[in-house]
C-alpha positions as CSV (number, residue, x, y, z in Angstrom):
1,X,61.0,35.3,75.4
2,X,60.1,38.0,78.1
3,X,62.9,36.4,80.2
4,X,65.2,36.9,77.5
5,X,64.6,40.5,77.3
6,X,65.1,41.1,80.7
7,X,68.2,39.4,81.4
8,X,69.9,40.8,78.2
9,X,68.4,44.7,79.2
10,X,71.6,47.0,80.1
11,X,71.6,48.0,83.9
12,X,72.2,51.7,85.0
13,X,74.9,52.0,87.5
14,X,76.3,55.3,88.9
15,X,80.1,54.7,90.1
16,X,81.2,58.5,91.2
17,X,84.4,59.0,91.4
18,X,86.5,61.0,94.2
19,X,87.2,63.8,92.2
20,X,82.5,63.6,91.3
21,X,82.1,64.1,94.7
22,X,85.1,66.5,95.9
23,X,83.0,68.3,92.8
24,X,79.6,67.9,94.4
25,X,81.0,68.8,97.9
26,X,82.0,72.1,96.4
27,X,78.7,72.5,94.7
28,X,76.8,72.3,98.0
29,X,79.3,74.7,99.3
30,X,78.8,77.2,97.0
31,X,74.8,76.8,97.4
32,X,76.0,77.5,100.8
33,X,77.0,80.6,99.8
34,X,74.8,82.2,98.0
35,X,72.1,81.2,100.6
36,X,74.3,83.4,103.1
37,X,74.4,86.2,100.6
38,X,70.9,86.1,100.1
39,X,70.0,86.2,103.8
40,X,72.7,89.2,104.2
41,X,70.4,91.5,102.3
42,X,67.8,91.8,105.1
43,X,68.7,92.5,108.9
44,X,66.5,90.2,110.4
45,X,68.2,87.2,108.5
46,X,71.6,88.8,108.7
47,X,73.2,87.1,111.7
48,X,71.4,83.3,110.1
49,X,73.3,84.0,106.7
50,X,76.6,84.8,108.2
51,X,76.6,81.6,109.5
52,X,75.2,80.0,106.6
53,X,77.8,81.4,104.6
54,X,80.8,80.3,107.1
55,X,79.1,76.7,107.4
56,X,79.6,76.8,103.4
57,X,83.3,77.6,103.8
58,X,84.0,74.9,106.7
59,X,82.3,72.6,104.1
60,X,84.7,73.7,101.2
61,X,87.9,73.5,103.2
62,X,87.1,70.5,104.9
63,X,86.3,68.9,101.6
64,X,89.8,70.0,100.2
65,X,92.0,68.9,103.2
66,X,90.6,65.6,102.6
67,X,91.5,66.1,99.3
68,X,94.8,66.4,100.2
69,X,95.2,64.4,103.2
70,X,95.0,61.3,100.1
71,X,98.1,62.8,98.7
72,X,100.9,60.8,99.7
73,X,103.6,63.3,99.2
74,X,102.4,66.2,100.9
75,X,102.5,66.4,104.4
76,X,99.1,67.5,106.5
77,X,101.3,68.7,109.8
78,X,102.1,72.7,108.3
79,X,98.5,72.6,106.9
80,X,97.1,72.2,110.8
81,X,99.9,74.6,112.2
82,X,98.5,77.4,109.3
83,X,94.7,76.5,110.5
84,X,95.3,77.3,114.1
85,X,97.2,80.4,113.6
86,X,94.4,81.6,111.7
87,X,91.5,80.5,113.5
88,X,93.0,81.6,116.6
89,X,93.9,84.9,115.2
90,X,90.5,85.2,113.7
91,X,88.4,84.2,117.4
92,X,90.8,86.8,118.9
93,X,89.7,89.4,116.7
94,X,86.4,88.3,116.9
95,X,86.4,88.5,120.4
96,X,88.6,91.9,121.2
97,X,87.9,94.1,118.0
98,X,84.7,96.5,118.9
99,X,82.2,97.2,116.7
100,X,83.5,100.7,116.4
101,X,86.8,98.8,115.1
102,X,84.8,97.1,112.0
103,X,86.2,99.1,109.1
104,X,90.1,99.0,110.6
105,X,89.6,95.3,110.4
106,X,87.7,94.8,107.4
107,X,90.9,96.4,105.8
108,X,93.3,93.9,107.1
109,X,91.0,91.1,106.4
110,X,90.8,92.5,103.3
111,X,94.8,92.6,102.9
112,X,95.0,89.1,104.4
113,X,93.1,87.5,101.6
114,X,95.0,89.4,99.0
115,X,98.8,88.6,100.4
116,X,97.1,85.2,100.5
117,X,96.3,85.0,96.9
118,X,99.8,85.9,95.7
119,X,101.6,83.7,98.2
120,X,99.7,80.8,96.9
121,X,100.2,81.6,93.2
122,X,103.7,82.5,93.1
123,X,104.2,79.3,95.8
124,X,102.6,76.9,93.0
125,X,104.5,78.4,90.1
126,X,107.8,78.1,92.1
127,X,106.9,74.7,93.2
128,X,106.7,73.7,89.8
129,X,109.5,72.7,87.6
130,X,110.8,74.5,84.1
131,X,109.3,71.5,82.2
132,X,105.8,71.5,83.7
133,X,105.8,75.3,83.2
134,X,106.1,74.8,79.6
135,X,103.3,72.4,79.8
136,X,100.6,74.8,81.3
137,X,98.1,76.1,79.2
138,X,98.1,80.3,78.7
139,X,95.3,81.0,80.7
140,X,97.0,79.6,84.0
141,X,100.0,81.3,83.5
142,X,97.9,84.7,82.9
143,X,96.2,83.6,86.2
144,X,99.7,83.3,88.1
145,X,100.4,86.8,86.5
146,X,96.8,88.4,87.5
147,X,96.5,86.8,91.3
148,X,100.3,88.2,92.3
149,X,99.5,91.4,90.6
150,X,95.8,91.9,92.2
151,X,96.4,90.3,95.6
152,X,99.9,92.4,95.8
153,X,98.4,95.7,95.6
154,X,95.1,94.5,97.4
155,X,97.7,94.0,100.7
156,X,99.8,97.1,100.7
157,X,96.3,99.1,99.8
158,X,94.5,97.8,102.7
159,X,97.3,98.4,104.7
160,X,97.6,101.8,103.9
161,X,93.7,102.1,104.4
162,X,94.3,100.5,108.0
163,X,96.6,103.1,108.6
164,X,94.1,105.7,107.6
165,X,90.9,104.7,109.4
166,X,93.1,104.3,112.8
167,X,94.4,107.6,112.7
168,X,97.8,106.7,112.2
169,X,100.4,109.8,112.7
170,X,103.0,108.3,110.2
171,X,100.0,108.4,107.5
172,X,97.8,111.8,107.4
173,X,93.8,111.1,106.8
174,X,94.0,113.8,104.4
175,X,95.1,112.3,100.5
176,X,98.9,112.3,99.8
177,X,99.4,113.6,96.5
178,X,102.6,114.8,94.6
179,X,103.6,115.6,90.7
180,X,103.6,113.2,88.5
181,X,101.9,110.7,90.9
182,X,98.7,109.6,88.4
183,X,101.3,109.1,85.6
184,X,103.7,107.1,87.8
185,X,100.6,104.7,88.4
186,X,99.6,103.9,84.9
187,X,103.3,103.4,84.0
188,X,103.3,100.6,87.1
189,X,99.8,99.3,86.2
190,X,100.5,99.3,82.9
191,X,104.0,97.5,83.4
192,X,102.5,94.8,85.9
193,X,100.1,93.8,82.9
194,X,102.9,93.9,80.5
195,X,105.4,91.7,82.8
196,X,102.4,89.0,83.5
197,X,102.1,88.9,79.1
198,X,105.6,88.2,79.1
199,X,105.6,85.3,81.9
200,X,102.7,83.7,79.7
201,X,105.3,83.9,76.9
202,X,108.3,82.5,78.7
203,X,107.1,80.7,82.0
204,X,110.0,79.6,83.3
205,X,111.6,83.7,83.7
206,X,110.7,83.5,87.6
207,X,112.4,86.9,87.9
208,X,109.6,88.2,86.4
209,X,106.8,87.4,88.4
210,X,109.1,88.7,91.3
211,X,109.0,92.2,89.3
212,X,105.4,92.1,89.2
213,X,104.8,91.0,93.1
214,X,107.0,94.2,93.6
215,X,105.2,96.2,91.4
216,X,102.3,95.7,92.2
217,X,103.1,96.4,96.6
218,X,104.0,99.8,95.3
219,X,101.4,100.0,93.4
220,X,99.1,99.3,96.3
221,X,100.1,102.3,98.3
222,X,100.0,104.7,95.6
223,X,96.5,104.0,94.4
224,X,95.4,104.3,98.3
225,X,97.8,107.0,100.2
226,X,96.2,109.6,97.7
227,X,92.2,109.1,98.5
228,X,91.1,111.4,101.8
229,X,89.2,109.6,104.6
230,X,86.0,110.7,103.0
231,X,86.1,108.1,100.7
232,X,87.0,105.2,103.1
233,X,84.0,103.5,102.4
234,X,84.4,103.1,98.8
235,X,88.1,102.2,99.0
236,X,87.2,99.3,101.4
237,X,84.6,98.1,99.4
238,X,86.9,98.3,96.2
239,X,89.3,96.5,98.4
240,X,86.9,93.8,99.4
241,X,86.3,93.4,95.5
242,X,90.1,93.2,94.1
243,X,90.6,90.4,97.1
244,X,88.2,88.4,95.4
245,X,89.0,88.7,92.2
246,X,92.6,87.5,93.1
247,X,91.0,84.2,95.2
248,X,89.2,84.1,92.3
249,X,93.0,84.0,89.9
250,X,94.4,81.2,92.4
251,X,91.5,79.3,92.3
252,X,92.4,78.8,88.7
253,X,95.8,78.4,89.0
254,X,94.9,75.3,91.5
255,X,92.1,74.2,89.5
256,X,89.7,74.8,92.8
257,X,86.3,75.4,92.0
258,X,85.3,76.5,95.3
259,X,88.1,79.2,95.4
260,X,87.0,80.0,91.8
261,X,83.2,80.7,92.9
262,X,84.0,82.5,96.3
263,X,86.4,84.6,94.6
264,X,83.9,85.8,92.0
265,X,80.9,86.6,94.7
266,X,83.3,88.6,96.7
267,X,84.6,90.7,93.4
268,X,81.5,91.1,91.9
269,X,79.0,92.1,95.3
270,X,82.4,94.6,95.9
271,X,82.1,95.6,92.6
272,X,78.5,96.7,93.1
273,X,78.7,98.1,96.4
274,X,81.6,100.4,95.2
275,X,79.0,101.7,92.6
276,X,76.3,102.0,95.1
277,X,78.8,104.0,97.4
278,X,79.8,106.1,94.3
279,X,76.4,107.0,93.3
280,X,75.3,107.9,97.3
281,X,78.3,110.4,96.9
282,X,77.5,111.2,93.2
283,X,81.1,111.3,92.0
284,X,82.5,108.7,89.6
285,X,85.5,106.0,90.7
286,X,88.1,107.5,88.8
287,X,87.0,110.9,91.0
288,X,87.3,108.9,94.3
289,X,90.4,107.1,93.4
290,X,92.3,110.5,91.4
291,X,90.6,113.4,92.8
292,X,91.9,113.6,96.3
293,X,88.8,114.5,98.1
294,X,89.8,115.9,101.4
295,X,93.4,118.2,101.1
296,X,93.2,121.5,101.6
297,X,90.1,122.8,99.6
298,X,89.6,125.8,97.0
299,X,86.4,127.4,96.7
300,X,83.9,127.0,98.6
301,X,82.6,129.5,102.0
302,X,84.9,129.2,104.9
303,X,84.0,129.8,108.1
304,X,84.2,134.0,108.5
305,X,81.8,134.2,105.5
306,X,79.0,132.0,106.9
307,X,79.0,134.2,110.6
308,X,79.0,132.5,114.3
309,X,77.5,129.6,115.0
310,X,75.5,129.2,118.2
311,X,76.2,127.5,121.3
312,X,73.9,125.5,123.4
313,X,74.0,124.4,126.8
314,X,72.6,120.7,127.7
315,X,69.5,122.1,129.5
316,X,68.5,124.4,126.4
317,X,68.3,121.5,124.2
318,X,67.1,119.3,126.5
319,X,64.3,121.8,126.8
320,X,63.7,122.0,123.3
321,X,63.6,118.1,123.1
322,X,61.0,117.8,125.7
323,X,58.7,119.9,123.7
324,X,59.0,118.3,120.5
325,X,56.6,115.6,119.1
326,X,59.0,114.6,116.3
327,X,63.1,113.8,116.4
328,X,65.1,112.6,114.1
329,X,68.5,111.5,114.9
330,X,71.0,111.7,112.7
331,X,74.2,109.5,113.6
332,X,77.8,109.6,112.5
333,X,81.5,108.9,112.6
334,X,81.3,110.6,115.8
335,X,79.2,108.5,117.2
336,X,81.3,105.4,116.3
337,X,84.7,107.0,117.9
338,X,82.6,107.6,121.5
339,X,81.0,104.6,121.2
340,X,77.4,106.2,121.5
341,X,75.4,103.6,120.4
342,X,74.2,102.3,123.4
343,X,73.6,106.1,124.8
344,X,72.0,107.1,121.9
345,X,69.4,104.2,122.1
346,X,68.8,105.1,125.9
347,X,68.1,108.9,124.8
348,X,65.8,107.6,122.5
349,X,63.6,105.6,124.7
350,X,63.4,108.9,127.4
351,X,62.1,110.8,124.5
352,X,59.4,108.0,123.3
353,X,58.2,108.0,126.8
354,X,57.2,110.9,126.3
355,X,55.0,110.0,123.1
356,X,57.5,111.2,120.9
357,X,58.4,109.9,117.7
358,X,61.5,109.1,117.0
359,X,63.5,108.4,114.0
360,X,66.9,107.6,112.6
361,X,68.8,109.3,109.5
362,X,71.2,106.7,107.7
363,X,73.2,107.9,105.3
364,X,75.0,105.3,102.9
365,X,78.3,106.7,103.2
366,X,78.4,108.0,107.3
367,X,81.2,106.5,108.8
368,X,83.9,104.8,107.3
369,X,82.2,101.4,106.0
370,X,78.9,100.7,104.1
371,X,76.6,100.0,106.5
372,X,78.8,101.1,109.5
373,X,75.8,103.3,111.5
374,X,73.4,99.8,110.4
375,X,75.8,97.6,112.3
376,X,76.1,99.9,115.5
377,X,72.2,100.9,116.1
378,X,71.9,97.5,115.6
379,X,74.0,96.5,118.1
380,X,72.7,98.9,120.6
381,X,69.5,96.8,119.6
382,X,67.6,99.6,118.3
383,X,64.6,98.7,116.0
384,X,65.4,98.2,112.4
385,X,62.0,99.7,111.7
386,X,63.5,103.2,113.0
387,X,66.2,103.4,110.8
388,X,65.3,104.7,107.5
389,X,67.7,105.3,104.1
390,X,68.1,109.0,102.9
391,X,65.2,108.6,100.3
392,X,62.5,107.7,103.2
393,X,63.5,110.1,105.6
394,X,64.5,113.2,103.5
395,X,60.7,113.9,102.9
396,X,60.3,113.9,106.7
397,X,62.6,116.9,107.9
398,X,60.4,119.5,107.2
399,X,57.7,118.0,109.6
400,X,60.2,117.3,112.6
401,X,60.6,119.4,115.3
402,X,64.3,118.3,116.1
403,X,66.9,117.0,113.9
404,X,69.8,115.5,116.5
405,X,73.4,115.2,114.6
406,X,75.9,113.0,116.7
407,X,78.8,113.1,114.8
408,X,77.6,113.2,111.5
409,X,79.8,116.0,109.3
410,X,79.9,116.2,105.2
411,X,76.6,114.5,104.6
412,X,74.5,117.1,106.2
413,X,76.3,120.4,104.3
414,X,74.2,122.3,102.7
415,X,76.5,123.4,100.6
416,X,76.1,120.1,98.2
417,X,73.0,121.7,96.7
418,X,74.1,125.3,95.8
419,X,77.7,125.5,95.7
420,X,79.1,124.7,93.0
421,X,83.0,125.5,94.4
422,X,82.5,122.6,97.2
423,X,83.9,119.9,95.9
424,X,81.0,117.7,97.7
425,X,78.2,119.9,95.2
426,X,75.9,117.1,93.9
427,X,76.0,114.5,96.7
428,X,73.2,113.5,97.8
429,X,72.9,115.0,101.7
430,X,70.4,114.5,104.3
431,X,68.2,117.7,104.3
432,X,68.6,118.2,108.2
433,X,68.8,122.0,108.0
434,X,64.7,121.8,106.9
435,X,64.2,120.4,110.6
436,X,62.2,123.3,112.7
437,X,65.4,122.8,115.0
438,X,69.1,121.7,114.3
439,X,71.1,120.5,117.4
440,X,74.3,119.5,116.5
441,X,76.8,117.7,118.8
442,X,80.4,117.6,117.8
443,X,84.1,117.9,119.9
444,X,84.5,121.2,118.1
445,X,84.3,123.3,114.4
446,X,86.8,121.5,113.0
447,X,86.2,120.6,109.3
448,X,84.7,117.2,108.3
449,X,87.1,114.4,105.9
450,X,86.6,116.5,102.9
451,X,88.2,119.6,104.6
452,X,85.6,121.8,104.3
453,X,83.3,123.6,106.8
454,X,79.6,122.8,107.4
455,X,77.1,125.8,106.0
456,X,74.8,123.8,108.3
457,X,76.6,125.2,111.9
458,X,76.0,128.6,111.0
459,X,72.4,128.7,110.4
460,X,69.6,130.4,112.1
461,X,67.7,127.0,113.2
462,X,70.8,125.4,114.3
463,X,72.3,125.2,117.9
464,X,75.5,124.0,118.4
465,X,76.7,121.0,121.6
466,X,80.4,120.7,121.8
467,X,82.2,118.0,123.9
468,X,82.2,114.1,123.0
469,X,79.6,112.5,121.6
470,X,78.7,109.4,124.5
471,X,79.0,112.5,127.3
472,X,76.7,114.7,125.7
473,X,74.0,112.4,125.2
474,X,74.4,111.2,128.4
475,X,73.8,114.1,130.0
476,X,70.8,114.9,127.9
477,X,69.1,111.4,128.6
478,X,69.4,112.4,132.4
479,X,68.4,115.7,131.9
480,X,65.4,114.4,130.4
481,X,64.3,112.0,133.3
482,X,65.0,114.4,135.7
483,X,62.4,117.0,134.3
């Protein structure tokens, strides 16, 4: 009887298929990459979940070129060519691009992955015949709509933020702003959304997804060319979000799951670090992207109300620095254009030699990336534990004896907290004019990237160091060991 029972019991098997484990490949990938992500947050883990996170994207696209590589009709040899060209474009950057060169390039990667997205939606829509099109659901039409639209405008924004950050003389730093200009945006915006409703409704008008990939390349330029350099940072981190969110709109349109989940990390961590930038400046988006932070400003006390600001020489402040028992440095943009990193760090250790304690002032939005001043201590390979947000070291100017400023401009203005006619009142600032002793080195009085001048240059406790950034602390570090 027990025999019987046995041999008539149902046995479990587990066949998976291709498509299972093309599915589990990308599942592993995607653990992959939130494992990056969550190692990103701290900077002793940082460099580990880079790689973690790329090892997760080798794993995804090696997963899909098998994929294809079992098609029969498509061939593999313009899918190798496309890999080289990229990788090697991507070591060469790699390679060549300086740290100080971060948020240029994060702006063309940024464009790359959104002139990406569009090529690949508007290729698979065109590749596809009238009678599929009529076939396809809604929602992948919307998606073919959405990607073109978003990944248009993410390219010719980043390239017009590329243009910015580099200095370019065709594009001014300063927002470019005309009449009309805020109404001529919600007209195309508005217009892109209403053409992609209308490709969902007849699929196979091509012409119309053309009209929204040139839409939405206008578009691109508009929303950017009018934001100052001020608000770089946010603009690249809204950049890094839409280019997501359009991977994430080809994704569906090619049924990829990995593309899918990539593209919704990247648009939802950009989405929150464009709020976290917004709130360190303490203006809303719509301020940032509309308000045009950085023209010629209004209001506000220029330079003849506030009186002279005083000049120091390298030995008066190298004099003062000796003496002190507490610095705080305070880097910025100015530091990244002379490359002072690595001179800053070597005028740090002459001054703890001397058994004083020294500390650096990160501000979230100082330079022209989120965590730009981060990246370039670090790469001088000056201790994390040094470097300390706005809210730890704030408390800790009134007790230092020196507050250094290399380069740093708009977030150390007094003026944020009184006056109300600046247009930075409100933003949070670091409180270096509370040090005992302000030196400030800078090229010269010129006005910071919201156009206004610093209240800070023209107080009692502060000295002024003009000349570049790398030279002067030079000079001060071998002042220093030479007393």
């Amino acid at each position: 009887m027990l025999n019987m029972i046995y041999a008539t019991e149902p046995t479990l098997t587990l066949a998976l298929t291709t498509k299972d484990w093309l599915g589990l490949t990308y599942l592993l990938a995607a653990m992959l990459f939130y494992l990056g992500l969550k190692m990103l947050s701290k900077v002793t883990t940082a460099r580990r979940g880079n790689l973690v996170s790329a090892l997760g994207m080798l794993v995804a696209i090696a997963a899909t070129f098998f994929q294809i590589s079992g098609g029969e009709s498509i061939s593999l040899i313009w899918i190798v060519i496309a890999i080289l060209i990229g990788g090697g474009g991507g070591l060469i950057l790699a390679v060549r691009v300086p740290m100080t060169g971060m948020p240029e390039m994060i702006a063309l990667l940024n464009g790359c992955g959104g002139i990406a997205s569009l090529l690949v939606a508007s290729g698979d829509y065109l590749r596809t015949s009238d009678a599929q099109l009529a076939g396809l659901p809604w929602n992948t039409l919307l998606a073919i709509g959405l990607a073109t639209l978003i990944g248009g405008l993410t390219f010719t924004g980043s390239l017009i933020a590329y243009a910015k950050l580099a200095g370019s003389k065709f594009i001014p730093d300063a927002p470019v702003q005309f009449a009309g200009q805020k109404v001529l945006i919600a007209v195309l915006g508005l217009g892109s959304l209403a053409l992609a409703g209308v490709l969902v409704a007849q699929p196979s008008a091509w012409y119309v997804l053309f009209l929204v990939a040139v839409l939405s390349l206008i578009l691109g330029v508009l929303l950017v060319i009018g934001i100052g350099g001020a608000d770089m940072p946010v603009v690249i981190a809204l950049l890094n979000s839409y280019s997501g969110i359009a991977a994430a709109m080809a994704g569906f349109v090619l049924d990829n799951s990995a593309l899918i989940i990539t593209g919704a990390l990247v648009g939802a961590s950009g989405i929150v670090l464009t709020k976290i930038m917004c709130k360190a400046m303490n203006r809303s988006l719509m301020n940032v992207l509309f308000g045009g932070v950085g023209g010629a400003v209004a209001g506000g006390k220029g330079s003849a109300d506030q009186g002279e600001a005083r000049s120091f020489t390298i030995e008066d402040a190298a004099i003062v620095l000796d003496a002190a028992r507490s610095v705080i440095i305070v880097p910025g943009y100015g530091m990244a254009v002379a490359q002072a990193q690595h001179a800053v760090k070597e005028l740090g250790q002459q001054l703890e030699s001397r058994s004083i304690d020294v500390k650096y002032a990160i501000h979230p939005v100082a330079g022209r990336m989120p965590g730009h001043m981060n990246v370039l201590l670090a790469e001088a390979d000056i201790p994390y534990e040094q470097l300390q947000d706005l809210e730890q070291i704030n408390p800790q100017f009134e007790q230092a004896d020196v507050a250094l400023v290399i380069g740093a401009n708009d977030v150390t203005n007094p003026a944020a907290r009184h006056d109300t006619a600046s247009p930075i009142y409100g933003m949070p600032i670091l409180d270096v004019d509370k040090a005992r002793t302000v030196f400030v080195i800078k090229r010269s009085m010129n006005p910071g990237f919201a156009g206004i001048q610093n209240e800070l240059y023209f107080k009692e406790n502060t000295g002024m160091i003009f000349g570049d950034a790398k030279k002067v602390v030079t000079e001060l570090s071998a002042e220093l060991s030479s007393s």
